[in-house]
N, C-alpha and C positions, 0 to 999 in steps of 0.2 A: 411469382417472382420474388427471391426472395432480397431484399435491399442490404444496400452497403453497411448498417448499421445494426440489421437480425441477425439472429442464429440461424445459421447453414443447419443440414439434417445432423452433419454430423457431429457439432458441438449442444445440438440439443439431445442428440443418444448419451451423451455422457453425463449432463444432470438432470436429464427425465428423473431415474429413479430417486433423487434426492427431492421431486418436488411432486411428491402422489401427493393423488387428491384424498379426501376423507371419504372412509366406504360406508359413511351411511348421512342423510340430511339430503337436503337439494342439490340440485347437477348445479357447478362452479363454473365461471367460465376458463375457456381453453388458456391452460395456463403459458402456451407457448404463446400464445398472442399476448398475456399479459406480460409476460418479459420481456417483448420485443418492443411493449411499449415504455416500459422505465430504458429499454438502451436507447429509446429514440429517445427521450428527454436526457438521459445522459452525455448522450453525444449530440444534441442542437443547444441545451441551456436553455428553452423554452419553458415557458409557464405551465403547471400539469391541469391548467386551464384550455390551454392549446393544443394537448392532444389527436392527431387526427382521428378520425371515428374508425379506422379500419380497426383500431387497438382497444376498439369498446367504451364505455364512458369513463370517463377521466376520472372520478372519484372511485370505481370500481380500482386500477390501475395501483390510483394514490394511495390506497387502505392497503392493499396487498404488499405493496412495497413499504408501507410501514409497519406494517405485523412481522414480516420476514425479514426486517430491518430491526424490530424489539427483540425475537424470539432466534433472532443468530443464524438464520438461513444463509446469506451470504458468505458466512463466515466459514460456514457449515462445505459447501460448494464450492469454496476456494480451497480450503484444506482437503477437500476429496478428488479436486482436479489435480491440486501437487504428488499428494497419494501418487496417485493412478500415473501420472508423470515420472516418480521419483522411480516407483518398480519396475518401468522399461527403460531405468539407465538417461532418462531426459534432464535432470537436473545436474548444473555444472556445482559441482563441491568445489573445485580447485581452489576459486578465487571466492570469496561474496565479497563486493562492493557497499560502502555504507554512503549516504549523503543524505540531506535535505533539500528540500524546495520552499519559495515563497508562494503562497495563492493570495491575491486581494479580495478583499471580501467586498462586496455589492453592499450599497445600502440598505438592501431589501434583509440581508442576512444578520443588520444590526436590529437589536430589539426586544429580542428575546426576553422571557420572567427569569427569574435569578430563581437559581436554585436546582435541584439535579446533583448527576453523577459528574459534571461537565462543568467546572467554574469557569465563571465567562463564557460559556459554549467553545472554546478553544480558538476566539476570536481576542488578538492584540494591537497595543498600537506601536508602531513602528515606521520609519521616514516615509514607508509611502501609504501609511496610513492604516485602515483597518484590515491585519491580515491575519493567515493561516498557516503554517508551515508546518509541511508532510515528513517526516523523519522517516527514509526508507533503508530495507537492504532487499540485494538482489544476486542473481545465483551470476555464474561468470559467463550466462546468455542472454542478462540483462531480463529476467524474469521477476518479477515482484515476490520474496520471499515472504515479509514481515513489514508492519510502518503502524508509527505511530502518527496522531495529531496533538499540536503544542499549539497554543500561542506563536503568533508570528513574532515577538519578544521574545523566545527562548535558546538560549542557545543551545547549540546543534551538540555538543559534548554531552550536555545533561541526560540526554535521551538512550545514547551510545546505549547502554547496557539494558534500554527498556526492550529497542529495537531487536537485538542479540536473541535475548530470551523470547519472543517472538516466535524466531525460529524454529518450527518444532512440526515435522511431516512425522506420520508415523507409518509404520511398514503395513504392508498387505497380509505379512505372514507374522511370525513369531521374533519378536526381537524390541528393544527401546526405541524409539521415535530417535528422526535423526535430526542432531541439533547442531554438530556443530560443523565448519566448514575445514578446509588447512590451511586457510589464508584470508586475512580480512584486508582490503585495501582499502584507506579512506584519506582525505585531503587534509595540511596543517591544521583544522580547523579542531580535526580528533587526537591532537598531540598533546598527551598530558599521561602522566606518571600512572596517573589512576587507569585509564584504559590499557596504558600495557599492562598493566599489572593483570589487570583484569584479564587480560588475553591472554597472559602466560598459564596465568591460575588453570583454564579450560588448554592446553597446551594447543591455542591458537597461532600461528606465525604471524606478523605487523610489516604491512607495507606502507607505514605512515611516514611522510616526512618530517623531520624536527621544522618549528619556527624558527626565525633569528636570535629570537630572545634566547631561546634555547640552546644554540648552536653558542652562543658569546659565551653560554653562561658553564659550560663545557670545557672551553677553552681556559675561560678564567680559572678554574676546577683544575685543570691538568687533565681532563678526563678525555677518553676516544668517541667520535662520535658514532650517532648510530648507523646501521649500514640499513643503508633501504633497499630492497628489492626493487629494482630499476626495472625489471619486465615484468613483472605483477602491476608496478605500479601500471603503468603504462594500462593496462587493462579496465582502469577505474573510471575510462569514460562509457562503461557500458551502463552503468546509474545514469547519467546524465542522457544518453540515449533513452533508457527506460521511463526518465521522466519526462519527456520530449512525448514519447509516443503517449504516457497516460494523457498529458495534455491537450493532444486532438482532442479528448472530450471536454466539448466546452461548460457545461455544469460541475465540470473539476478543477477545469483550469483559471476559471473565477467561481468563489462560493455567493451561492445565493441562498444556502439551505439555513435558517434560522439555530435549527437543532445539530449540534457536532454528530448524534448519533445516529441524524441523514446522510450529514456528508462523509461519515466515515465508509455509510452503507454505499455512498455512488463511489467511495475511492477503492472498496472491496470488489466491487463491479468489475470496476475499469481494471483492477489489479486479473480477477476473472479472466476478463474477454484475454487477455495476452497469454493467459494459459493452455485456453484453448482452442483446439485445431480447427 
């Protein structure tokens, strides 16, 4: 029986090949059992103390999910599932949607040794205290394209052009990886001279609103404002959906992971599982 929270037969056909075993050493164990046990931890938030035993011993589990967590397998899996997505016409170019999210970080996730790739572990303080926020974009079916992690202090503009460049599926056959979309929609929040610019530069189209300040500051100017795409925009709460549904997983939607380069590996997961069927 396979549970709410495993891979079906048919999304484990699609990264078998990405996770052979080594052909020579001792027999491993069944690796679909091993990743059936980091999504049961990804989606309960439980300790990889708590493990049920049907998914083998919890340290077996924990080591494999962080070697393939050091060594870019996830990352690996996710870029081969969009691949394999993008070739049969699955991904929406039209629109991609940009936004952030807040995660609160648990006490357990404060702590950490200083020092790494990761200042602060990408853990800030902010009114509600110690948090994480996920910088995302998504295709226009609310699919996880790219995201960064900041500091929950960061703002959401800073990131715009980390997340962008992100983007980047590469074809099955002969041709450059595909990066860019024909329309980015994102909230007041990504209103600033610099991001248009940035978007024309890539002859991206802007379905951003101006702020107030901005619209005064216009008027005062003599200048015309900008004209938004009112039905694109409209389309921009598929992020907000897309973060809704990563959030079902309750070891994402609060961080307990000490190391940024855990929790990035459970939000690649979770970004995963929506890809595939």
């Amino acid at each position: 029986m396979v549970r709410r929270h495993e891979l079906t037969d048919e999304s484990w056909a699609v990264i078998e090949p990405l996770l052979a075993p080594p052909r020579m050493g001792r027999p491993v164990r069944d690796r679909r059992q091993v990743v059936n046990g980091i999504l049961w931890k990804l989606s309960t938030g439980a300790a990889w103390r708590d493990l049920p035993e049907r998914y083998g011993p919890w340290k077996t589990v924990y080591e494999r999910f962080r070697r393939w967590s050091a060594d870019g397998t996830w990352d690996r899996l996710l870029a081969h599932v969009q691949q394999h997505s993008d070739a049969v016409g699955a991904v929406d170019w039209t629109v991609v949607c940009v936004d952030s999210t807040t995660v609160r970080a648990h006490q357990h996730a404060a702590g950490a040794r200083k020092g790494g790739p990761w200042p602060g572990e990408a853990i800030g303080r902010s009114r509600g205290g110690l948090t994480t926020k996920i910088h995302l974009a998504c295709d226009g079916q609310g699919r996880p394209l790219a995201f960064t992690l900041t500091a929950g202090n960061v703002n959401d503009c800073t990131q715009f052009e980390q997340v962008m460049a992100r983007i980047r599926i590469e074809r099955c056959g002969p041709g450059r990886p595909r990066t860019r979309p024909e329309l980015v929609a994102a909230d007041k929040g990504y209103s600033s001279k610099k991001i248009r610019a940035y978007l024309r530069s890539r002859g991206i189209k802007a379905a951003i609103p101006e702020r107030i300040d901005q619209i005064n500051g216009r008027i005062r100017r003599g200048e015309s404002r900008c004209r938004l795409n009112r039905a694109a925009y409209r389309r921009r709460n598929v992020v907000e959906r897309c973060f809704n549904r990563l959030k079902h997983n309750k070891a994402l939607a609060t961080r307990y992971d000490k190391r940024a380069r855990h929790y990035q590996a459970l939000v690649t997961l979770a970004c995963l599982r929506l890809w595939l069927p």
